[in-house]
FIGU-248722 format. One record per residue (C-alpha): x, y, z. Coordinates in steps of 0.02 Angstrom, whole numbers, plus 50000, padded with zeros to 5 digits. Layout:
REM FIGU-248722
(r (X, Y, Z));
...
REM end
This chain:
REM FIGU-248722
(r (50000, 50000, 50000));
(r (50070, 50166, 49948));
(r (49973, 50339, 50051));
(r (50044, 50494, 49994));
(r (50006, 50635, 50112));
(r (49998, 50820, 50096));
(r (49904, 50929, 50218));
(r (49923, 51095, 50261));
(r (49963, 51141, 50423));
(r (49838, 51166, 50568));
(r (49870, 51345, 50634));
(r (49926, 51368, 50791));
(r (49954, 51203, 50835));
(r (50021, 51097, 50688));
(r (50144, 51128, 50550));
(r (50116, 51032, 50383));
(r (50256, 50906, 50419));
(r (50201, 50900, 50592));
(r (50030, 50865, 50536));
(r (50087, 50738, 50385));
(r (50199, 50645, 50510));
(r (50052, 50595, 50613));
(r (49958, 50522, 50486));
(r (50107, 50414, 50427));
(r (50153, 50346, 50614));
(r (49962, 50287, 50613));
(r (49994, 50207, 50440));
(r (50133, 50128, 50495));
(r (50069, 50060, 50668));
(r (49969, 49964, 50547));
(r (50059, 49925, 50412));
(r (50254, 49918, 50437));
(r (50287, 49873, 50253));
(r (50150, 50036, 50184));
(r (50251, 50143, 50070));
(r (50228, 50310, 50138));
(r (50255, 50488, 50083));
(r (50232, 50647, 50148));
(r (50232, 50818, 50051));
(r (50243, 51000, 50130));
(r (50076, 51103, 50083));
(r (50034, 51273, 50084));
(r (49935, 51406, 49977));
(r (50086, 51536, 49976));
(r (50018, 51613, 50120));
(r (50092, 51610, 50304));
(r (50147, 51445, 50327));
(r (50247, 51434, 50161));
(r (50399, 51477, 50204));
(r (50421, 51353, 50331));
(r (50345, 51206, 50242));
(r (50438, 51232, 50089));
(r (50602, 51266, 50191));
(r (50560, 51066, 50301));
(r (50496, 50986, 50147));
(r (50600, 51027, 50025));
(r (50777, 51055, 50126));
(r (50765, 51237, 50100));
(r (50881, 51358, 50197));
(r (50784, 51487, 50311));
(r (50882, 51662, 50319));
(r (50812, 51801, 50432));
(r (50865, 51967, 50387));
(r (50823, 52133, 50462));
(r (50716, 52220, 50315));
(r (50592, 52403, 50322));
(r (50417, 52358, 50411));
(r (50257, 52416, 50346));
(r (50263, 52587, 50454));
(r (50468, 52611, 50398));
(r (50510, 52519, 50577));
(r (50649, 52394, 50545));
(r (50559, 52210, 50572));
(r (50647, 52019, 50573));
(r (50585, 51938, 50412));
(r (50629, 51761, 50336));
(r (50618, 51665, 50185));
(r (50700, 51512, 50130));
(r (50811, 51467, 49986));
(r (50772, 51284, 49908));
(r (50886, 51215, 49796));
(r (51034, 51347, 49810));
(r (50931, 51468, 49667));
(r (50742, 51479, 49754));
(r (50677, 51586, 49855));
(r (50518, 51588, 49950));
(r (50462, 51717, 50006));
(r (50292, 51772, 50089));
(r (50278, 51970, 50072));
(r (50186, 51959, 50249));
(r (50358, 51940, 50316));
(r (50394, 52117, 50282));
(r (50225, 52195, 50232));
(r (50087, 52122, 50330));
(r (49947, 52187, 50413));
(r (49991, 52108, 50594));
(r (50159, 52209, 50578));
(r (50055, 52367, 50589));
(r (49951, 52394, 50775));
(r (49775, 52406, 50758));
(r (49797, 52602, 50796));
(r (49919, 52644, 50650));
(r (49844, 52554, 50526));
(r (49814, 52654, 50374));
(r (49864, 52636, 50210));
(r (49889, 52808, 50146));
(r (50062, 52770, 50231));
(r (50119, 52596, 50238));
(r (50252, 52516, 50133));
(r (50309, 52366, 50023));
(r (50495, 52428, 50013));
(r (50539, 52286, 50137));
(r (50484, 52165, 50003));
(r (50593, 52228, 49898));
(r (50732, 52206, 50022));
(r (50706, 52021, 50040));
(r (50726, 52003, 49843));
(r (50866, 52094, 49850));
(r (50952, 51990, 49989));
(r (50917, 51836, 49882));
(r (50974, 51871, 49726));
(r (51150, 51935, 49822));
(r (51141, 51757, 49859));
(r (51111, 51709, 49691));
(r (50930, 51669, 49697));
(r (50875, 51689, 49524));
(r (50695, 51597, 49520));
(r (50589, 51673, 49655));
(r (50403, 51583, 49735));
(r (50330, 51742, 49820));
(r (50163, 51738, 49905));
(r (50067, 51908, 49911));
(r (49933, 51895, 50039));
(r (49885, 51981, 50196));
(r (49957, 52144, 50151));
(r (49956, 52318, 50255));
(r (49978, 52415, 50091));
(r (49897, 52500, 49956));
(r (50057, 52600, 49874));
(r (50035, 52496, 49716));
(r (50216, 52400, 49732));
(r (50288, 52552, 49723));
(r (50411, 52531, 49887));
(r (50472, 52374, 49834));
(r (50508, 52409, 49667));
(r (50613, 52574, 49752));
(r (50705, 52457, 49842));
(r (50787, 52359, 49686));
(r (50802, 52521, 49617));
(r (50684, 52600, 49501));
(r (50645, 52764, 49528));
(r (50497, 52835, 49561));
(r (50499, 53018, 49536));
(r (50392, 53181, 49563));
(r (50399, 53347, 49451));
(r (50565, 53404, 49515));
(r (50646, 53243, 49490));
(r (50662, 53198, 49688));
(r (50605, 53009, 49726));
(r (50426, 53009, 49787));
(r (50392, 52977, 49964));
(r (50346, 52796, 50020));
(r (50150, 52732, 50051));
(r (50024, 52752, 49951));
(r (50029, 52957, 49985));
(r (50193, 52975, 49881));
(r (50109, 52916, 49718));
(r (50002, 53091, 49729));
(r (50168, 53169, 49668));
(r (50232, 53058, 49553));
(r (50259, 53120, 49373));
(r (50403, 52991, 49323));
(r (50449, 52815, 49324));
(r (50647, 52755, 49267));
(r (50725, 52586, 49274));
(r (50901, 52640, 49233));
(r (50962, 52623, 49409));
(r (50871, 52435, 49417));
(r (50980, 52301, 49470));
(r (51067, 52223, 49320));
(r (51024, 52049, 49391));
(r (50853, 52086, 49395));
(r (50837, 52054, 49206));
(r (50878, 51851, 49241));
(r (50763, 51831, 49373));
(r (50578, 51739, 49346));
(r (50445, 51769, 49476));
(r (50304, 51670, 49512));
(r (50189, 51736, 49598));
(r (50049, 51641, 49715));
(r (49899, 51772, 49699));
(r (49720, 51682, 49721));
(r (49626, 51851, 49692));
(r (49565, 51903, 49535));
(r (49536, 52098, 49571));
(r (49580, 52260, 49450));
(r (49708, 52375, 49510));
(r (49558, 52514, 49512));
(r (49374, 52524, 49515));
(r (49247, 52459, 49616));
(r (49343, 52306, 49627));
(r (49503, 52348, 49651));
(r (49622, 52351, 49794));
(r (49563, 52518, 49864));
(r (49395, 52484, 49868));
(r (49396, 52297, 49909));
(r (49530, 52273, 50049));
(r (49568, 52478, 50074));
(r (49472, 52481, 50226));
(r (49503, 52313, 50318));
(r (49694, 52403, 50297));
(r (49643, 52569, 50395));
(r (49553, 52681, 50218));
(r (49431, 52780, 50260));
(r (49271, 52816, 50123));
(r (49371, 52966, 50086));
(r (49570, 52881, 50066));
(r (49496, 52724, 49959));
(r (49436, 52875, 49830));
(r (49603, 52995, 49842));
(r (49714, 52790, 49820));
(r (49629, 52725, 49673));
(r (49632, 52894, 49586));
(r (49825, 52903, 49610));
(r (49834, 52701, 49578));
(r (49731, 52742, 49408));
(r (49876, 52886, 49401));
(r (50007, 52750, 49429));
(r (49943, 52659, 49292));
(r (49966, 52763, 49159));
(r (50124, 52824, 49196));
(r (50204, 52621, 49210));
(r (50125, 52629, 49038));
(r (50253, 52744, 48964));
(r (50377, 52634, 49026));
(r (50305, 52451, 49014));
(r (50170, 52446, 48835));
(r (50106, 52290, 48901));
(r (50036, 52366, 49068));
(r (49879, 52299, 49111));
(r (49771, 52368, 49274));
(r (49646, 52265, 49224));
(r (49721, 52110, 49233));
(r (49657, 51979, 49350));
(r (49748, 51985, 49511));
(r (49827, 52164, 49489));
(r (49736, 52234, 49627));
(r (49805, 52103, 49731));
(r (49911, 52161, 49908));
(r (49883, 52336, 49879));
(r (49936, 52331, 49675));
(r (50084, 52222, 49712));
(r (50012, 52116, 49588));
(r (50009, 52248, 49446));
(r (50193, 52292, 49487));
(r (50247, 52098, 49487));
(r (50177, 52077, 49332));
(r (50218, 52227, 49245));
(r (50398, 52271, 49308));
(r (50460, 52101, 49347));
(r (50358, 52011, 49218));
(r (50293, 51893, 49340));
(r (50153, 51777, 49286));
(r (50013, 51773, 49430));
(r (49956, 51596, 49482));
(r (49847, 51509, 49599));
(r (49946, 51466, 49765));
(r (49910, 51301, 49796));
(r (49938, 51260, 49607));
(r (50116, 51332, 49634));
(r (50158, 51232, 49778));
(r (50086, 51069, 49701));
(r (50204, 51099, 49544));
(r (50374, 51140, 49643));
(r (50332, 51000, 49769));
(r (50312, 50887, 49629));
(r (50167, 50806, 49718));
(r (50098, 50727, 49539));
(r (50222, 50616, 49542));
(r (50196, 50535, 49691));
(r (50031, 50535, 49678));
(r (50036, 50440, 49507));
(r (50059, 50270, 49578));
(r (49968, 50305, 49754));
(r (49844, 50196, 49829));
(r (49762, 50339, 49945));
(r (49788, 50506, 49968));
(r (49775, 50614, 50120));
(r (49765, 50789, 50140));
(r (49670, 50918, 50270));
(r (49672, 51083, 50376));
(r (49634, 51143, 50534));
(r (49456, 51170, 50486));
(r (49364, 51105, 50340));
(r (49206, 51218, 50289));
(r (49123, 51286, 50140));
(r (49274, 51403, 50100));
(r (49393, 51249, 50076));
(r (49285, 51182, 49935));
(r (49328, 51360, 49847));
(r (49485, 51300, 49799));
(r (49611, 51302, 49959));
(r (49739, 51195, 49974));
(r (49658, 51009, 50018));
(r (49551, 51039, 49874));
(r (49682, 51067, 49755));
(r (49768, 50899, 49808));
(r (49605, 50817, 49787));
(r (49564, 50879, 49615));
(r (49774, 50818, 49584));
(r (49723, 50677, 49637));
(r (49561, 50637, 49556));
(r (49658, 50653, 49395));
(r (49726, 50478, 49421));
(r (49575, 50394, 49513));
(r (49647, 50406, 49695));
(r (49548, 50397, 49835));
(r (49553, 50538, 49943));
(r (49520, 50565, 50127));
(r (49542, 50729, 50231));
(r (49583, 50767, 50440));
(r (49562, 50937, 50505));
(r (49537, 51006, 50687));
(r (49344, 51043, 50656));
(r (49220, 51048, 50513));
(r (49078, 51127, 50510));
(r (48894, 51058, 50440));
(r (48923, 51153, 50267));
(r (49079, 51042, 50232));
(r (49000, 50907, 50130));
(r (49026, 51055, 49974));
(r (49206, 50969, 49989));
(r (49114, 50804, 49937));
(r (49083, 50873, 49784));
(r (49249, 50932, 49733));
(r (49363, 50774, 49751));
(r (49376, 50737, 49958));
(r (49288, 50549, 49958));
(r (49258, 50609, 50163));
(r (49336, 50694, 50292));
(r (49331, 50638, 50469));
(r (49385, 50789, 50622));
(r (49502, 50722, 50728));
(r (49439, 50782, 50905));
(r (49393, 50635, 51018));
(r (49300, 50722, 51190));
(r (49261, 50880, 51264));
(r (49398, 51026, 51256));
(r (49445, 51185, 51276));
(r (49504, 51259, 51113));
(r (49675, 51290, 51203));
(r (49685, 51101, 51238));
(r (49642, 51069, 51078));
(r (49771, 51167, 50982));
(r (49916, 51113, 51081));
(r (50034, 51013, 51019));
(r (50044, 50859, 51079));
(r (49879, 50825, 51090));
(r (49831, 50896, 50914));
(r (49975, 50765, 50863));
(r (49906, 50619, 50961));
(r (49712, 50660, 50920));
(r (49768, 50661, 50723));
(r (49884, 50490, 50739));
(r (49739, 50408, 50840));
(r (49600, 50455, 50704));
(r (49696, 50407, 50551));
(r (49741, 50253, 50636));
(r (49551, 50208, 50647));
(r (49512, 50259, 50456));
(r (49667, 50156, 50398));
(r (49589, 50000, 50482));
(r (49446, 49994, 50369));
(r (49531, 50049, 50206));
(r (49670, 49918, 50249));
REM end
């Protein structure tokens, strides 16, 4: 019997591995001789960093890099393979950087980002994995594209200030001072939002205010984003505000994919690629995947539901753990998980629940019961 396993990890408590590691002690408490893999998962959101670093033998490197508010923060990403980097903008970026009482995103930055590409490609990174969500920003990519060196310039030829705000003076864009290296690098970028750069639907409007905008600042952004636009145009032909996913993390989006020619992809479509799960799965006998919690929103494409449809491709029967589900979760049914089974076994409190050891030994002690029967 050959179980591949790939399930992302339970937050707070579990890590992927953690989580995957479980599941294969239980399959081998019953089966010594099972052939059993286990595969890091993620979505490119938090989480990726470290299960592509455990997975895949990546190298984690901390560096100190410019916070959301200009406050120097400790950010990581991890370097697979000697010329990959992944990296989670949240590192540097993200709204938890940012207290609830400076949160606004007239004024927050992406220039750390840029920092953390830079620091890889000085270690000769040239193929980058970078995962966009949770932002604190709205300044259209503009700080991070600073930070490897194009200039972003206002009427008197002075670099614009960072945030959103600067981009209300900005009358010039120039790549002459861009890294040279910059031209061998490939991006991919894990963006599972489809929104404009402007509009109704784009990033002002749509995630402005859970960032700090005000009715008033999600007008004043998108009319300098729209600003933005046109200017990159003069630079880049190809610019596109309207392409899907440009609106993502503030605009970072529209500047990965028109300064750095990044292609924008699903996350958990990424992951499943680099991890080379397909081949594993290919000859499997059952696969196994899960989350913390299993609702409605998983069947709308996170990650177990990408492993499923992976594995449905070949016929594989799938079966899913998570922490909880909730009484909408059949939708998963539907979309390639044969069932799903929560692994809590009594009463708890949610803090016994999530630690550990006993998220570990709840897991182990449920898969070993759901092996019995497909053994």
């Amino acid at each position: 019997m050959k179980v591949v396993i790939a399930i992302d990890s339970f937050k707070g408590s579990l890590s992927s591995l953690e989580a995957g590691n479980a599941v294969k002690d239980a399959v081998l408490k019953l089966d010594r001789d099972a052939e059993v893999v286990v595969r890091p998962l993620a979505d490119g959101g938090e989480g990726t960093v470290d299960a592509m670093a455990a997975g895949l033998g990546g190298d984690v490197i901390e560096i100190a890099v410019t916070g959301p508010i200009g406050e120097t923060v400790s950010a990581k990403y991890c370097i697979v393979g000697g010329k990959t980097a992944v990296i989670e903008m949240a590192q540097a970026a993200g709204l938890p950087l940012v207290p609830k009482e400076k949160r606004d995103p007239m004024f927050t930055t992406t220039y750390g980002v840029g920092e953390l590409i830079l620091d890889a490609i000085r270690r000769g990174c040239r193929s980058f994995i970078v995962g966009i969500g949770g932002s604190a920003t709205n300044d259209g990519g503009a700080g991070m594209l600073s930070a490897l060196g194009f200039d972003f310039l206002d009427k008197n030829g002075q670099n614009i200030a960072r945030g959103a705000c600067g981009l209300e003076s900005l009358e010039s864009i120039s790549a002459e001072n861009v890294i040279p290296e910059l031209k061998e690098c490939r991006f991919r970028v894990a963006c599972d939002v489809n929104n404009p750069l402007c509009g109704e639907r784009g990033c002002s409007a749509v995630y402005g205010p859970q960032k700090g905008a005000t009715p008033e600042t999600v007008k004043i952004m998108d009319g300098w984003l729209g600003k933005y636009a046109e200017i990159a145009k003069r630079v880049f032909p190809d610019s596109d505000p309207d392409h899907p996913g440009a609106g993502a993390a503030g605009g970072l989006g529209f500047a990965f994919k028109t300064f750095l020619g990044a292609s924008l992809e699903s996350g958990i479509g990424i992951i499943l690629d680099e991890t080379k799960l397909e081949e594993h799965i290919a000859d499997a006998d059952i696969v196994v995947t899960g989350e913390g919690r299993i609702d409605f929103q998983t069947a709308m494409g996170k990650a177990p539901i990408g492993v499923a449809k992976l594995a449905k491709k070949y016929g594989k029967c799938v079966i899913a753990f998570a922490g909880c589900v909730t009484d909408d979760a059949e939708e998963c049914n539907n979309h390639g998980i044969d069932a799903f089974f929560p692994i809590l076994r009594g009463v708890t409190t949610l803090d016994e629940a999530l630690e550990r050891e006993n998220a570990y030994n709840n897991l182990k002690a449920t898969a070993y019961q759901v092996f019995r029967i497909l053994k």
